[in-house]
C-alpha positions as CSV (number, residue, x, y, z in Angstrom):
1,X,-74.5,25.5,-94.3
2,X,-73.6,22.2,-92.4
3,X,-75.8,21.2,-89.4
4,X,-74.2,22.7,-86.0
5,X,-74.2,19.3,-84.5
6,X,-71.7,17.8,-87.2
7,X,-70.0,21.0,-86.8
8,X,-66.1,20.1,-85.2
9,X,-65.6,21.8,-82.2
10,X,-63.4,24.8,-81.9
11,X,-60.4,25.2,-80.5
12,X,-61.6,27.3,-77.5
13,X,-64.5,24.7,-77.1
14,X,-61.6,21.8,-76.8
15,X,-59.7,24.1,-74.4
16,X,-62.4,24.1,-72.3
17,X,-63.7,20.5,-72.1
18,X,-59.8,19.3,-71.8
19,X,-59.6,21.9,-68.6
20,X,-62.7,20.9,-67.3
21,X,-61.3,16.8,-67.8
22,X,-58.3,17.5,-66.3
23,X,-59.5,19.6,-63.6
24,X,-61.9,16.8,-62.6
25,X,-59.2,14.2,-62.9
26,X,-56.7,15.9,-60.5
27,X,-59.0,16.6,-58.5
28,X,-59.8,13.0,-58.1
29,X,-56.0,12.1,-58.3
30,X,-54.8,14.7,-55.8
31,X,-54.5,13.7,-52.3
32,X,-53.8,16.8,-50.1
33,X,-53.3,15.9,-45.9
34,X,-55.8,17.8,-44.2
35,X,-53.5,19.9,-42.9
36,X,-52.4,21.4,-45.8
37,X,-55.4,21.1,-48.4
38,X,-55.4,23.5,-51.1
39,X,-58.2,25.5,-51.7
40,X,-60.6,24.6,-55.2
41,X,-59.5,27.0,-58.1
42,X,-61.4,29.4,-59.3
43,X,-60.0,30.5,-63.1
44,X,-61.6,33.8,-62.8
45,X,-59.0,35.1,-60.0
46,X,-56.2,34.4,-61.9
47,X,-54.3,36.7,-63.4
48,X,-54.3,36.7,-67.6
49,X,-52.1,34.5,-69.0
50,X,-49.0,34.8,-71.1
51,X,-48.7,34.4,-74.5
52,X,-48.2,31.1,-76.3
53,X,-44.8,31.8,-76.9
54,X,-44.1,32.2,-73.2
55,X,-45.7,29.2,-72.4
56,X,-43.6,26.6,-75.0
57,X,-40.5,28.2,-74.1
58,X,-41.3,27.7,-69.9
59,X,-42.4,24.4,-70.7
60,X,-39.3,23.2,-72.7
61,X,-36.9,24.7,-70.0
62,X,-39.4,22.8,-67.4
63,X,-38.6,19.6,-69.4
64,X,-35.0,19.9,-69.6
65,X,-35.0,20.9,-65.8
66,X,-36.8,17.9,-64.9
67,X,-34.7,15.5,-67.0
68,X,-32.2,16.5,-64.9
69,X,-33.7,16.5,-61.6
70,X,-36.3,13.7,-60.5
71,X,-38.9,13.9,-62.1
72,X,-42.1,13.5,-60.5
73,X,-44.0,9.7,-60.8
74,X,-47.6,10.7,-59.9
75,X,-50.1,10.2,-62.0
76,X,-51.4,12.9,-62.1
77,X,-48.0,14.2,-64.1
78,X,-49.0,11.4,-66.6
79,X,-52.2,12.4,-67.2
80,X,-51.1,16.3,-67.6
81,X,-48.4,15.4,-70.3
82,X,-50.7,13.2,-71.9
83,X,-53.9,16.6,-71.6
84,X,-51.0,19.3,-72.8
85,X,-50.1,16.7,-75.8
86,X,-53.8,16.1,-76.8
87,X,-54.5,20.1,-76.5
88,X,-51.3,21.1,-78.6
89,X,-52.4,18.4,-81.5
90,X,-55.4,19.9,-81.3
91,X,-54.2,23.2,-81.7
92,X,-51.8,22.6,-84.6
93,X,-55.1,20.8,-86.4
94,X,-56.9,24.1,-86.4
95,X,-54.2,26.1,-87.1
96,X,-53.8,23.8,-90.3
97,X,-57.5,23.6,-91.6
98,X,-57.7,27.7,-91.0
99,X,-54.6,28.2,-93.2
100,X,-56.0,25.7,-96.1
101,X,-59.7,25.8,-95.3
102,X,-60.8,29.3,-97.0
103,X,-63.5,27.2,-98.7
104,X,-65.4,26.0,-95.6
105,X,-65.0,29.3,-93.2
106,X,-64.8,32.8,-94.2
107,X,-62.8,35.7,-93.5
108,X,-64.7,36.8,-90.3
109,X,-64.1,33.4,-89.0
110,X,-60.8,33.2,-89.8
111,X,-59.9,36.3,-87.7
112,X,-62.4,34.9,-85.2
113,X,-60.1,32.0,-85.2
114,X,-57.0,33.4,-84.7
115,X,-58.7,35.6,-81.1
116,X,-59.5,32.1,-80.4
117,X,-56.6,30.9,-80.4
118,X,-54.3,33.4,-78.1
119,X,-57.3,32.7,-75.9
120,X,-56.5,28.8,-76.3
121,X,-53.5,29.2,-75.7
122,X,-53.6,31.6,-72.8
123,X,-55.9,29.1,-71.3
124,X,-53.4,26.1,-71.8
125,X,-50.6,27.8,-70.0
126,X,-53.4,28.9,-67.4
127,X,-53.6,24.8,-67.4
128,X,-50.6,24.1,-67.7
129,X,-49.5,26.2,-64.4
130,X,-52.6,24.9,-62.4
131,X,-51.4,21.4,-63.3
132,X,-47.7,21.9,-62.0
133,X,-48.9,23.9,-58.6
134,X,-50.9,20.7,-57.7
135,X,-48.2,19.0,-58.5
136,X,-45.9,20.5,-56.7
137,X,-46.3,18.0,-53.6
138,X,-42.7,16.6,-53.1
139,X,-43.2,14.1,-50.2
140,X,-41.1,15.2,-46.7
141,X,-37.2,14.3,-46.9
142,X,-36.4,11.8,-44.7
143,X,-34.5,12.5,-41.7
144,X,-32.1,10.0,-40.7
145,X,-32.1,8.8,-37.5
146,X,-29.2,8.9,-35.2
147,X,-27.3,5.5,-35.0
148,X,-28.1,3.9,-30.9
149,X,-25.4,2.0,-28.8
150,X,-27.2,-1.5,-30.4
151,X,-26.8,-0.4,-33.8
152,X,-22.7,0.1,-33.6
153,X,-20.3,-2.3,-35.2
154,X,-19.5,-5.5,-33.0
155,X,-16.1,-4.4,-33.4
156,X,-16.7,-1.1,-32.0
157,X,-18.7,-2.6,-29.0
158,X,-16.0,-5.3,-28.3
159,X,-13.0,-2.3,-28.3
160,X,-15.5,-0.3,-25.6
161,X,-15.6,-3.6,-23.6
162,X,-11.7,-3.9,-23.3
163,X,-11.5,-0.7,-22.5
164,X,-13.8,-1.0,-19.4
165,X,-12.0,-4.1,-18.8
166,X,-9.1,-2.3,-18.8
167,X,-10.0,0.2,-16.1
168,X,-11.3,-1.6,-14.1
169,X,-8.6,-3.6,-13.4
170,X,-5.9,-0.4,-13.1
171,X,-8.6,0.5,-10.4
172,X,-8.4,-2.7,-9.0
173,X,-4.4,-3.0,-8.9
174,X,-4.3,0.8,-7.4
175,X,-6.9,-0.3,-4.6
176,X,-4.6,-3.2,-3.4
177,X,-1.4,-0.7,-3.7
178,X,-3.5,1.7,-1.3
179,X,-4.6,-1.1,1.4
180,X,-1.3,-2.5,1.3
181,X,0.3,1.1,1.9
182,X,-2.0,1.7,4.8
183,X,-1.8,-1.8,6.4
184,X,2.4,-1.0,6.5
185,X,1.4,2.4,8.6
186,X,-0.9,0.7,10.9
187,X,0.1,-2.9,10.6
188,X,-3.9,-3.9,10.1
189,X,-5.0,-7.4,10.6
190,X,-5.4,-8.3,7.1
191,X,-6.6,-11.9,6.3
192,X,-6.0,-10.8,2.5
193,X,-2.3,-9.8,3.1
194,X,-1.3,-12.4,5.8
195,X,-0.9,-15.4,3.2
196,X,0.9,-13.0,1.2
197,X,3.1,-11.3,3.6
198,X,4.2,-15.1,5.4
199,X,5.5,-16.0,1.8
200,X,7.9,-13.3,1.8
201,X,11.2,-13.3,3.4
202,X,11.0,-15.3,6.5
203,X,13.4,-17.8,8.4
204,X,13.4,-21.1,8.2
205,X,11.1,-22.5,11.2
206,X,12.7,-24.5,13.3
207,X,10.1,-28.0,13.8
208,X,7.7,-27.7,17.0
209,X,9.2,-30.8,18.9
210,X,12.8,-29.7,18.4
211,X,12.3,-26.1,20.6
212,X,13.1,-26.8,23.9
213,X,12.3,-24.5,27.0
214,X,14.8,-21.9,27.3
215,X,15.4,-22.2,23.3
216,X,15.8,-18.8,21.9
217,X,14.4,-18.7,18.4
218,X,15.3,-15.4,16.1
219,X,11.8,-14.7,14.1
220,X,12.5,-12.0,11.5
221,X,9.4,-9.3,10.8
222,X,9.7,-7.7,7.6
223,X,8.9,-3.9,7.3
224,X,5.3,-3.6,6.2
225,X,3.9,-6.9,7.6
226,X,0.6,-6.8,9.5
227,X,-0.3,-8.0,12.7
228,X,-1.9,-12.0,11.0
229,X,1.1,-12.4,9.4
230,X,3.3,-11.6,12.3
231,X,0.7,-14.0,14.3
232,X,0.9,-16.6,11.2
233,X,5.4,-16.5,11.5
234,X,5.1,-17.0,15.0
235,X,3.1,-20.0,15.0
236,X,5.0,-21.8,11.7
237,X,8.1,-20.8,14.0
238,X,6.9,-22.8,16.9
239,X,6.5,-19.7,19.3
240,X,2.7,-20.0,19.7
241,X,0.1,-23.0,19.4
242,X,-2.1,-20.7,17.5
243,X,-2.4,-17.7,15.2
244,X,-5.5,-16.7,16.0
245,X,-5.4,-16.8,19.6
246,X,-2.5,-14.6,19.5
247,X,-3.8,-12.5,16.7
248,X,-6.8,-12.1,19.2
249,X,-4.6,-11.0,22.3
250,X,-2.8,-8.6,20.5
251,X,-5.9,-6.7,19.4
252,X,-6.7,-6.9,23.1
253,X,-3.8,-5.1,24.4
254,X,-4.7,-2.7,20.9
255,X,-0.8,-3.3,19.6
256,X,-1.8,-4.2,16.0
257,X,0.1,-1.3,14.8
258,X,2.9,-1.1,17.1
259,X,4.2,-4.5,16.1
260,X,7.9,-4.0,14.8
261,X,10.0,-4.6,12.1
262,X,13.5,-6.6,12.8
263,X,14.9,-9.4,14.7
264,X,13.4,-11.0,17.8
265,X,14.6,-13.9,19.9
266,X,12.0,-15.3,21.5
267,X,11.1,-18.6,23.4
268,X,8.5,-21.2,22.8
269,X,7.5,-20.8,27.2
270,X,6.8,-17.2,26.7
271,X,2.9,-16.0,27.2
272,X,1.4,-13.5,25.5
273,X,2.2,-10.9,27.1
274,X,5.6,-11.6,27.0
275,X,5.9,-12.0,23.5
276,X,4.1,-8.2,23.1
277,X,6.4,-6.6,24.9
278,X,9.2,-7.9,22.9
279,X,7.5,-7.4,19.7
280,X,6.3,-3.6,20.6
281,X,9.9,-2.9,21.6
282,X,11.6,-1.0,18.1
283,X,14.9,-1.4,17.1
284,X,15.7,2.1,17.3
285,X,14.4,2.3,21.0
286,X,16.4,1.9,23.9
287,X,16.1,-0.3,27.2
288,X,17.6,0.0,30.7
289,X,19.4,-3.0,32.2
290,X,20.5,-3.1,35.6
291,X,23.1,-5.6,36.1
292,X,23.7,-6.7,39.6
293,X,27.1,-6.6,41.7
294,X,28.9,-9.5,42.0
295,X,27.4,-11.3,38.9
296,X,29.7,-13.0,36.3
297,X,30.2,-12.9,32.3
298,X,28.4,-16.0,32.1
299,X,25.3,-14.9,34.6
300,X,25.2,-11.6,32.6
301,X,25.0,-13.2,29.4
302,X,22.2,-15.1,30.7
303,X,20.5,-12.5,31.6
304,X,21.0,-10.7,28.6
305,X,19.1,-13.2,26.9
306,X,16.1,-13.9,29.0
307,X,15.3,-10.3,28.3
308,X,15.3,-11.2,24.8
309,X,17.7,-8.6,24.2
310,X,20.5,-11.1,22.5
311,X,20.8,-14.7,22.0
312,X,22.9,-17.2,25.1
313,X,26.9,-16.2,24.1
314,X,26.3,-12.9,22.2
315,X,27.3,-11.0,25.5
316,X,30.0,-13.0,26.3
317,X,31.7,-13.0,23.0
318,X,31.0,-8.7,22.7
319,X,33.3,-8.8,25.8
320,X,35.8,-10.9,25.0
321,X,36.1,-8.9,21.6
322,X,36.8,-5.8,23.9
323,X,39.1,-7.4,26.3
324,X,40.8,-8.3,22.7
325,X,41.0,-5.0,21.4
326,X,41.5,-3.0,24.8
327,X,45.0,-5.7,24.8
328,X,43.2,-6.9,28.5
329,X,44.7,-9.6,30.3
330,X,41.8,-10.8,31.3
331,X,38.0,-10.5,31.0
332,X,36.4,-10.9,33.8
333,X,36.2,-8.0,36.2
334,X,36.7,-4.8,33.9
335,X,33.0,-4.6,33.3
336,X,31.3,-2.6,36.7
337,X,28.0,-3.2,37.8
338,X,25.0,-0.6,37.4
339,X,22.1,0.2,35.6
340,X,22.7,1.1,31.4
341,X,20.4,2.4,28.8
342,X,21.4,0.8,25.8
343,X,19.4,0.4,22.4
344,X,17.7,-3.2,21.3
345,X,19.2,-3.3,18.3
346,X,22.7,-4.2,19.4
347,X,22.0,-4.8,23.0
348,X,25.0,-6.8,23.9
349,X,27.8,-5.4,22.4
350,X,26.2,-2.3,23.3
351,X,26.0,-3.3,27.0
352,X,29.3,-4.8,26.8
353,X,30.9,-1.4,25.7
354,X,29.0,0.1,28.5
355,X,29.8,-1.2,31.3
356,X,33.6,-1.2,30.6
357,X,33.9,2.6,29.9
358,X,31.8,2.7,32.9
359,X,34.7,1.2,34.7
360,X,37.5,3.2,33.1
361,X,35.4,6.3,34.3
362,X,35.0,5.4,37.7
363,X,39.3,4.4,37.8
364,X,40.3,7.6,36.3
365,X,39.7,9.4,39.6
366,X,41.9,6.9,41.5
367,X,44.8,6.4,38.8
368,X,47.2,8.3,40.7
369,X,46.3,6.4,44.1
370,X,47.1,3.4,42.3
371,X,50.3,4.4,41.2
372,X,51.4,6.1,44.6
373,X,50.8,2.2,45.8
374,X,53.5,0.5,43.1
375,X,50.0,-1.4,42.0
376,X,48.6,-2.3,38.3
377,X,45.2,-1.5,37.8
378,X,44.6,-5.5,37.3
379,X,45.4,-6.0,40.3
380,X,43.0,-3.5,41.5
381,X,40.2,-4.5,38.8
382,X,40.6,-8.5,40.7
383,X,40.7,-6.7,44.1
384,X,37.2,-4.8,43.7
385,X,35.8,-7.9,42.6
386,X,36.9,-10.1,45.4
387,X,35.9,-7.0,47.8
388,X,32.6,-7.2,45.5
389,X,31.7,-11.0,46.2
390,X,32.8,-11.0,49.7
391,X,30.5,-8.1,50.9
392,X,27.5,-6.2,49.6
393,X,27.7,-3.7,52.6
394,X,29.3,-0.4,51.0
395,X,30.5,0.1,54.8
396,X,32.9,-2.8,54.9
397,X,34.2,-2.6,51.5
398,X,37.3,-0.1,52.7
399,X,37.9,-2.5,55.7
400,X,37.9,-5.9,53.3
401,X,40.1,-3.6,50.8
402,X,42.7,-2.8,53.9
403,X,42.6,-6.4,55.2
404,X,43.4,-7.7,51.4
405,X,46.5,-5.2,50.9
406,X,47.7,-6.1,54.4
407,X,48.0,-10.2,53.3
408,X,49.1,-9.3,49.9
409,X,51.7,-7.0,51.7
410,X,53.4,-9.8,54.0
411,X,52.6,-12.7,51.2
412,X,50.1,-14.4,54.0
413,X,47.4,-16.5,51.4
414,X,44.3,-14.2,51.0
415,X,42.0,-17.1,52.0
416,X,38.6,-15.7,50.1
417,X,36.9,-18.7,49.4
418,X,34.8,-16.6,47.1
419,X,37.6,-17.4,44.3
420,X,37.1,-20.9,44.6
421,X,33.9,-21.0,44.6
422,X,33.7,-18.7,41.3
423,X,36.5,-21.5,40.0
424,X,34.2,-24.6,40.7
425,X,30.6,-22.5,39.6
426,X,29.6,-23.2,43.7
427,X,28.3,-20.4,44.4
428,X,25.7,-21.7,47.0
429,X,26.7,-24.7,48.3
430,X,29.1,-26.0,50.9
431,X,32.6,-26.4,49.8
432,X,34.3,-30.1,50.3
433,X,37.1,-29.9,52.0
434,X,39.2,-31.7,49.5
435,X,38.5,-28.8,47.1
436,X,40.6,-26.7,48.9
437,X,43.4,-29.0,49.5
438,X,44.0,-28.5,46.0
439,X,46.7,-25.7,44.7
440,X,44.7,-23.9,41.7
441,X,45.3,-20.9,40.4
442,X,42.2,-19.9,42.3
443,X,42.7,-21.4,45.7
444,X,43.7,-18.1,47.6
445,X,43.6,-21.1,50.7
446,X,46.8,-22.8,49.2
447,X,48.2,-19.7,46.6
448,X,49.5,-16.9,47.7
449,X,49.3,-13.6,46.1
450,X,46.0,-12.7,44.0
451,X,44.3,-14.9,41.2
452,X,44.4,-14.7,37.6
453,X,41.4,-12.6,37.0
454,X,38.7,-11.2,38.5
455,X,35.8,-13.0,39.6
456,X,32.9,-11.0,39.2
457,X,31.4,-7.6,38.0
458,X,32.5,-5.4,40.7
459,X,30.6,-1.9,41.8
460,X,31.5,1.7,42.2
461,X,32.1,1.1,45.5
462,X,34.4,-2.1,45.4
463,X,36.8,0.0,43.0
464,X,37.2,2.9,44.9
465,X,38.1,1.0,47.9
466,X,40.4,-1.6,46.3
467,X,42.0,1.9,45.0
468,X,42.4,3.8,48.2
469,X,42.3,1.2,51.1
470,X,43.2,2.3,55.0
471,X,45.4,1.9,57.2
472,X,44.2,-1.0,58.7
473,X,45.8,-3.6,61.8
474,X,43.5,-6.3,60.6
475,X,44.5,-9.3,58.8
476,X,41.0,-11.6,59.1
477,X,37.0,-11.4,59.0
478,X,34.2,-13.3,59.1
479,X,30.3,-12.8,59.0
480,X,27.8,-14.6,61.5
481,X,24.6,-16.2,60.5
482,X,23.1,-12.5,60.6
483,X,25.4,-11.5,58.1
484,X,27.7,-8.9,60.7
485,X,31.2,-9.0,59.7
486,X,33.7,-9.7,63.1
487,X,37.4,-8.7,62.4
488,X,40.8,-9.9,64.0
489,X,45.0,-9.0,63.9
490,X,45.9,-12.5,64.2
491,X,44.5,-16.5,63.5
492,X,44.1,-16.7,67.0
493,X,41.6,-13.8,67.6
494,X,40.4,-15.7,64.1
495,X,39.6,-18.7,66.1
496,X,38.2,-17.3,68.9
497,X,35.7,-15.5,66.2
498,X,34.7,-18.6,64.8
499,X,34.0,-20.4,67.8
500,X,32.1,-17.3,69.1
501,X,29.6,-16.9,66.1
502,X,30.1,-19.5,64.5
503,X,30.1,-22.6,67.1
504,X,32.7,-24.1,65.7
């Protein structure tokens, strides 16, 4: 018998040492977190392993599962391939010397042998599944973080910037269409828009030293413009010295935003004031005009135009038009005196069509007492206004009006010097004496019969009593220094009225 301690050591001997190796080794290798640290084994808990069988044919379908997945780098995998390789050598060796070894064991320890080694092997796979439940650790999958605003493309980050660009300046463009709709409803002093606004249409300014007082000087306002830019025009135009200070008295009277739109004529004299009330005055609204009796074309064109209603000659070429289309002989005369509403934006053609239907209302009464006297209504339209400049007393119009019909009824010169003076533009002044030794057509002292025209703008008054005049024995008048009117039949009752009230 061979000494026990040269003996080789059985298969279930090897089994156990290996398992006991590799126990210590993955134990040593193994590095659980605290968290999750897996309990020590203890072999006699499991459950009785399967057969050897079982175990090659899990391990092979392991491999082949593994060459297709990752496979696991430990070390600890290492060293259990390297154990299971070293333990299924071992196996095969004793399987070998059992089969041709009848010489050194016997019969018993043959079928000793082959116990053994289902338990071997039952205690490999036992191994073999401890080995792959530590190793069973896959490290946490990654998570990928999300991508942050600094990690984008450039590209990205550039196309984000144009796009805020890009608003912002639509914002920007619909904020300036806003202020510059709300500064055409209230006419705002805008220091933004008043550079902008004086570029736009705008006359020509005439140069500072070249406006003379009295000049009128047409300054067009655009719809929409605010109060600087009206206040900027007017001081590049010459009307004012200084924008500001007019900006500043318009915000004063508060008529920033009742500034309108259109065509003004104004003067380089006028004050503030002045110039606020014609620039507050719309086109569409209307203005009342009172002309006075006894004025002429020429003095109502005048005034016409200091109330900035029309420039010097508009009102006396809207007349003449009329005359022209009415076929008038004449101009002067058909337009009656009185007060008219008429609208700024055609002030004197609308004046001028006024005041002539004004007359042709106030003859239409009359027409047939004008016929019943064999008389044109010229010759009544030049009567009224000589009645008109010789008197402004209502009462002696129908006296005047007899007296006149009287002289032009027994050819005697009608002697009004008021037709002279309206020929010479003397209308307060003594007349020479060598004026009215002159035969004019306007000389009633030399010419007989009734001038060309008539001399003035007559009233309601005149007319009426140039159309219906009385039966009257007078043929002269005259007034004193108090303005009473004296009458007399004949040149010597004349006389002795002149030397009476007159001391001559």
């Amino acid at each position: 018998m061979s000494n026990p301690s040269s003996r080789p050591l059985s298969d279930k001997m090897k089994a156990e040492l290996a398992a006991k190796d590799y126990s210590e080794q993955v134990r040593k290798t193994a590095r659980p977190s605290p968290k999750d640290k897996q309990p020590e084994f203890d072999f006699d808990l499991l459950e009785p392993p399967p057969t050897l069988e079982d175990t090659r044919r899990k391990l092979e379908q392991k491999k082949k599962t593994e060459a297709t997945s990752r496979p696991v780098k430990s070390v600890s995998m290492k060293v259990s391939i390297e154990k299971k390789k070293q333990l299924r050598n071992a196996s095969t060796s004793s399987r070998t010397s059992g089969a041709g070894g009848g010489k050194t064991f016997s019969s018993r320890s043959s079928s000793r042998n082959s116990s053994r080694q289902g338990d071997d092997a039952r205690t490999l796979d036992h191994v073999a599944r401890t080995v792959r439940a530590r190793s069973r650790e896959v490290p946490p999958k990654q998570v990928p973080q999300p991508v942050t605003s600094r990690q984008k493309m450039p590209a990205e980050r550039l196309f984000i910037v144009l796009l805020c660009a890009f608003g912002i300046m639509v914002m920007g463009i619909a904020v300036i269409i806003l202020v510059r709709q709300m500064a055409s409803k209230a006419d705002t002093p805008s220091l933004l828009f008043s550079s902008v606004s004086s570029a736009q249409r705008k006359p020509v300014p005439a140069p500072v030293s070249a406006l003379s007082p009295g000049t009128l000087v047409p300054v067009t306002i655009e719809q929409g413009w605010g109060a600087a830019a009206i206040a900027r025009l007017l001081a590049d135009s010459g009307i004012v010295a200084d924008a500001e200070s007019f900006l500043s008295a318009v915000m004063a009277e508060g008529a920033e935003s009742s500034l309108k739109a259109g065509v003004h004529y104004l003067q380089p004299e006028m004050d503030f004031p002045q110039l606020i009330s014609v620039l507050t005055k719309e086109k569409g609204d209307e203005v009342e005009v009172m002309i006075y009796a006894g004025l002429t074309l020429s003095e109502i064109d005048a005034y016409v135009a200091s109330r900035f209603l029309a420039l010097p000659g508009d009102f006396l070429a809207a007349a003449n038009s009329l005359a022209s289309h009415e076929g008038l002989g004449f101009t002067e005369g058909w337009f009656m005196a009185g007060t008219y509403r008429i609208p700024v934006s055609d002030a004197a053609r609308s004046l001028a069509s006024a005041m002539y239907h004004a007359t042709l209302i106030e003859l239409k009464p009359v027409l047939k007492n004008i016929s019943e006297q064999d008389m044109a209504v010229e010759e009544i339209i030049i009567i009224a206004s000589m009645i008109t400049a010789e008197t402004k007393n209502p009462q002696e119009m129908p006296d005047i009006s007899g007296i006149i019909h009287n002289r032009l009824a027994d050819g005697i010169p009608l002697g009004i010097d008021a037709t002279t003076r309206y020929e010479t533009g003397n209308w307060s002044e003594p007349i020479p004496a060598s004026v009215f030794e002159k035969r004019t057509p306007y000389n009633t002292r030399r010419v007989a019969g009734l001038p060309p025209s008539g001399i003035c703008a007559p009233s309601s008054n005149a007319l009426l009593a140039a159309a219906m005049p009385p039966k009257t024995s007078w043929y002269y008048y005259l007034h004193d220094a108090s303005g009473t009117i004296h009458y007399a039949e004949d040149y010597e009752g004349h006389k002795r009225n002149i030397a009476e009230y007159l001391g001559r």
